[in-house]
N, C-alpha and C positions, 0 to 999 in steps of 0.2 A: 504494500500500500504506500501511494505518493505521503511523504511528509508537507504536511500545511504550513509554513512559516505564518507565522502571527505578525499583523500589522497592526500596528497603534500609536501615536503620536511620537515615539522615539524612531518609529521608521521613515517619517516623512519629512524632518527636518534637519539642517546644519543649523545649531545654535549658536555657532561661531565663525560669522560671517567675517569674511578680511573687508577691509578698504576697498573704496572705488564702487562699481555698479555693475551687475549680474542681473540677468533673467532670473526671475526664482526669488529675486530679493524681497524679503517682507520690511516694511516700515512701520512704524509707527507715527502716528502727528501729521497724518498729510492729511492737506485740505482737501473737499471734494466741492468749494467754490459754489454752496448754498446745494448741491443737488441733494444731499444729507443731511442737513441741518448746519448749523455751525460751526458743530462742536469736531474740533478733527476725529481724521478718521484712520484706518490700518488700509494697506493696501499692498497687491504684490506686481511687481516690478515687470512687463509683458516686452519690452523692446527687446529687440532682438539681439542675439550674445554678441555678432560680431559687430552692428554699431557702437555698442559699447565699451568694446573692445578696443578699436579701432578709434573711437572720435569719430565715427563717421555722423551721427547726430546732434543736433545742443537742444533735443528736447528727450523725455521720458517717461513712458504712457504706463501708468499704471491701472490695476481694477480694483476696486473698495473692496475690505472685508467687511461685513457687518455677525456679529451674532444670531443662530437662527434665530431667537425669541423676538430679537430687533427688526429682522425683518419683518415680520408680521406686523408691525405699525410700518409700514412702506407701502404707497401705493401700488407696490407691485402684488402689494400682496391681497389689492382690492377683490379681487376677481372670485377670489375663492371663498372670501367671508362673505361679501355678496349673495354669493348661490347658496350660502347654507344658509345666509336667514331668511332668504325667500322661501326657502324650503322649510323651515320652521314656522315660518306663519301659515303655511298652509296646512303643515298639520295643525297648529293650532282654532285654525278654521276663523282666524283675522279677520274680521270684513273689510277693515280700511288697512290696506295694503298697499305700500308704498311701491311705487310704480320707477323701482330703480332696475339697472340693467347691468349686469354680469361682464357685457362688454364693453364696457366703456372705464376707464380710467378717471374717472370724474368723481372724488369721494362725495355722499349726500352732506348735507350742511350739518354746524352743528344744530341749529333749528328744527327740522326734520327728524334728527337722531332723538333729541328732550321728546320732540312730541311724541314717536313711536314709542318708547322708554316710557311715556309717563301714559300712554294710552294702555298698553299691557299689563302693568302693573292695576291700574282703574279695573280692566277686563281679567284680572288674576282675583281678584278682590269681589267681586259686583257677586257672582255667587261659587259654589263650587264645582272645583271642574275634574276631570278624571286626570286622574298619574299623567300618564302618556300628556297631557297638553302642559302640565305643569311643568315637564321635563321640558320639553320645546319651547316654553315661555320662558325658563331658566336659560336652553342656549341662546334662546334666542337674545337676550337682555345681556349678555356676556359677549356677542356678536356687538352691540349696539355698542359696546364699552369698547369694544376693540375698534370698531369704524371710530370712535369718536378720538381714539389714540392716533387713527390715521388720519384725520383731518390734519394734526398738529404739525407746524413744519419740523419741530426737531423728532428725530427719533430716538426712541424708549423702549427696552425689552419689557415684552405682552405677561403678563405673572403667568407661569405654568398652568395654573389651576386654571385662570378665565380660559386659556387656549383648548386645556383637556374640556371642559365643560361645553365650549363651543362645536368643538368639534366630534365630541363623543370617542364613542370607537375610530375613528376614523385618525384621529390624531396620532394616535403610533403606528398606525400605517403612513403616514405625512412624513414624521419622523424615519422612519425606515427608507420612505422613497429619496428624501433628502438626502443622509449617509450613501444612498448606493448610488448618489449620482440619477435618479429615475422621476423624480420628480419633475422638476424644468430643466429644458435645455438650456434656460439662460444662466443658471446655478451652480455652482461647482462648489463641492462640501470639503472643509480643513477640518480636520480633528485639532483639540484645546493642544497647546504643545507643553501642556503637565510643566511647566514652571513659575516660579515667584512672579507675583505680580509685576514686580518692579522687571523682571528681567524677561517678561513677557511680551511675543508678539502675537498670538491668537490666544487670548485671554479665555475663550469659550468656545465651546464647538460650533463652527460658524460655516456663512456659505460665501464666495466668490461671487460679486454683481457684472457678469459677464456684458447686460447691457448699460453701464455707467462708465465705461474708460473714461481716464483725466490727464492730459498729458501737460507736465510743465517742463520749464527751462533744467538744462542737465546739472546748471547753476546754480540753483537754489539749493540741492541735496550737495554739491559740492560743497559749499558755503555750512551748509548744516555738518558736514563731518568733522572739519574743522573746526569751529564754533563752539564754545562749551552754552549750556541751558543759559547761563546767567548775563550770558552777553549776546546772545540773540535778537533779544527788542532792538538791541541799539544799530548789531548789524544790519539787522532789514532797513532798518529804518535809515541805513546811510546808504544804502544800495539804491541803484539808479533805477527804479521802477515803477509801473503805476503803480495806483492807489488799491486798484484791484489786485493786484498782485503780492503788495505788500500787508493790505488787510488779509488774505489770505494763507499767509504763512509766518504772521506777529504773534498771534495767542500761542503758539509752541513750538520748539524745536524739534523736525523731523529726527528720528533716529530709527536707525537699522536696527532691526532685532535676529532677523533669523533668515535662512533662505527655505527655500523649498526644494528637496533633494531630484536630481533628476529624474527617476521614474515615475515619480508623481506630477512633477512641473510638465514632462510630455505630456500625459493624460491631458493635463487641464488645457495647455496650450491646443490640443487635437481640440480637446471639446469647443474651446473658443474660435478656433479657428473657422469651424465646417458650423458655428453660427452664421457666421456674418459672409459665407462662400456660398451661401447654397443661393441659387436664383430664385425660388418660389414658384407659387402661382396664385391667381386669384384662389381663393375658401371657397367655397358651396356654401349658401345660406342654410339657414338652420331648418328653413323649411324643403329645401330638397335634400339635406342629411336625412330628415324626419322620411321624404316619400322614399329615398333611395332603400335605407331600413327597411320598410315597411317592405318594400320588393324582393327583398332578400329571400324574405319566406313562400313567397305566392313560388 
């Protein structure tokens, strides 16, 4: 019988990265120039080895890490709380049912969220209702808390319990699809890399935002290597740059934490890559998926 080698966080990372700039590189402190809120972010290093190498480029594109729980306040993660609380109000047998759509990236207001929120609770209350709708009025209300997380522009990890609640059973299959990479194609999952806070570059087991690349000057991270914490404000601030650019990388100094070892950094780079290669085609609406289905069986 094949022996399994066991992977987990000590197999996919150098936590002693040298000087200079590498494919693979994880940072810490980098801006994501409001697409994230303000607060900096982690991110891994995607330009290719031998620009870097070489000097061949003076800029370097990185993809944000975020925490899975963090993700789930992201717009990206609209789609899918969407469709389970419309699916919960229908079990619950709602009559005023808010007329949101699945497909659209547009979170509902916070306005719309109070009213729903305050209307279920009213129809939770008014008289008694069976298990089964109270269950659904619970995710459903733990849905409403999580869209109203996603209105915010900073993002905040979702507390485990609102997320298992919301999602039911379905949540550790969510989680499971995440780790093996099966969930989104736009995703790619880091394991925590099991060290001190302080000397941490993925703090938690987190996902790669495949569609958010950020690419700045090779400049700024040069200037960050060199630079200790304490004299960073003053550096930016004598550097010749806009105001965007300087707001952008004031509150922190970037620092290198770790890389990503190569057979893991292929993996991700393959997945990123045959995103953004594939040509497409228009979708089928949702009503010729529905007749196509249905022909399946005649």
């Amino acid at each position: 019988m094949a022996r399994v080698t066991k992977v987990d966080s000590k197999s996919y990372y150098n936590t002693l990265p040298p000087l200079g700039h590498e494919c693979g590189d994880i940072w810490r402190n980098l801006p994501s120039f409001g697409m994230l809120g303000e607060t900096p972010c982690a991110g891994i290093v995607i330009t290719p080895a031998c620009d870097l190498s070489w000097q061949k480029s003076d800029t370097l594109t990185y993809l944000p890490i975020v925490p899975i729980r963090t993700f789930f306040s992201m717009e990206a993660a609209l789609p899918a709380v969407i469709e389970r609380v419309c699916a919960n109000l229908q079990t619950i047998g709602y009559e005023l049912r808010p007329e949101w759509s699945a497909q659209t990236y547009v979170p509902p207001s916070g306005e719309e969220l109070t009213s729903l929120q305050t209307g279920l609770e009213q129809y939770r209350s008014a008289q008694q209702r069976p298990a089964k709708v109270l269950a659904a009025i619970d995710r459903t209300v733990a849905g409403i808390e999580i869209l109203h997380a996603i209105t915010h522009s900073e993002l905040n990890p979702i507390a485990s319990e609102k997320l298992s609640v919301h999602f039911g059973a379905e949540w550790a299959k969510i989680k499971d699809r995440l780790i093996r990479n099966s969930y989104s194609p736009a995703l790619h999952f880091l394991p925590h890399d099991g060290q001190n806070a302080v000397f941490s570059g993925v703090r938690e087991h987190s996902v790669v935002l495949f569609r958010y690349p950020i690419t700045v000057p090779v400049k700024m991270l040069n200037y960050a290597e060199e630079t200790s914490d304490s004299a960073w404000a003053d550096r930016v601030e004598s550097l010749n740059l806009s105001s965007t650019m300087k707001n952008a990388f004031f509150s922190a100094r970037p620092v290198k934490m770790l890389s990503l070892k190569a057979a893991f950094l292929s993996d991700l780079l393959t997945r990123f890559s045959a995103l953004y290669n594939r040509i497409g085609s228009p979708d089928f609406t949702k009503e010729t998926v529905d007749l196509y289905s249905s022909q399946v069986d005649i």
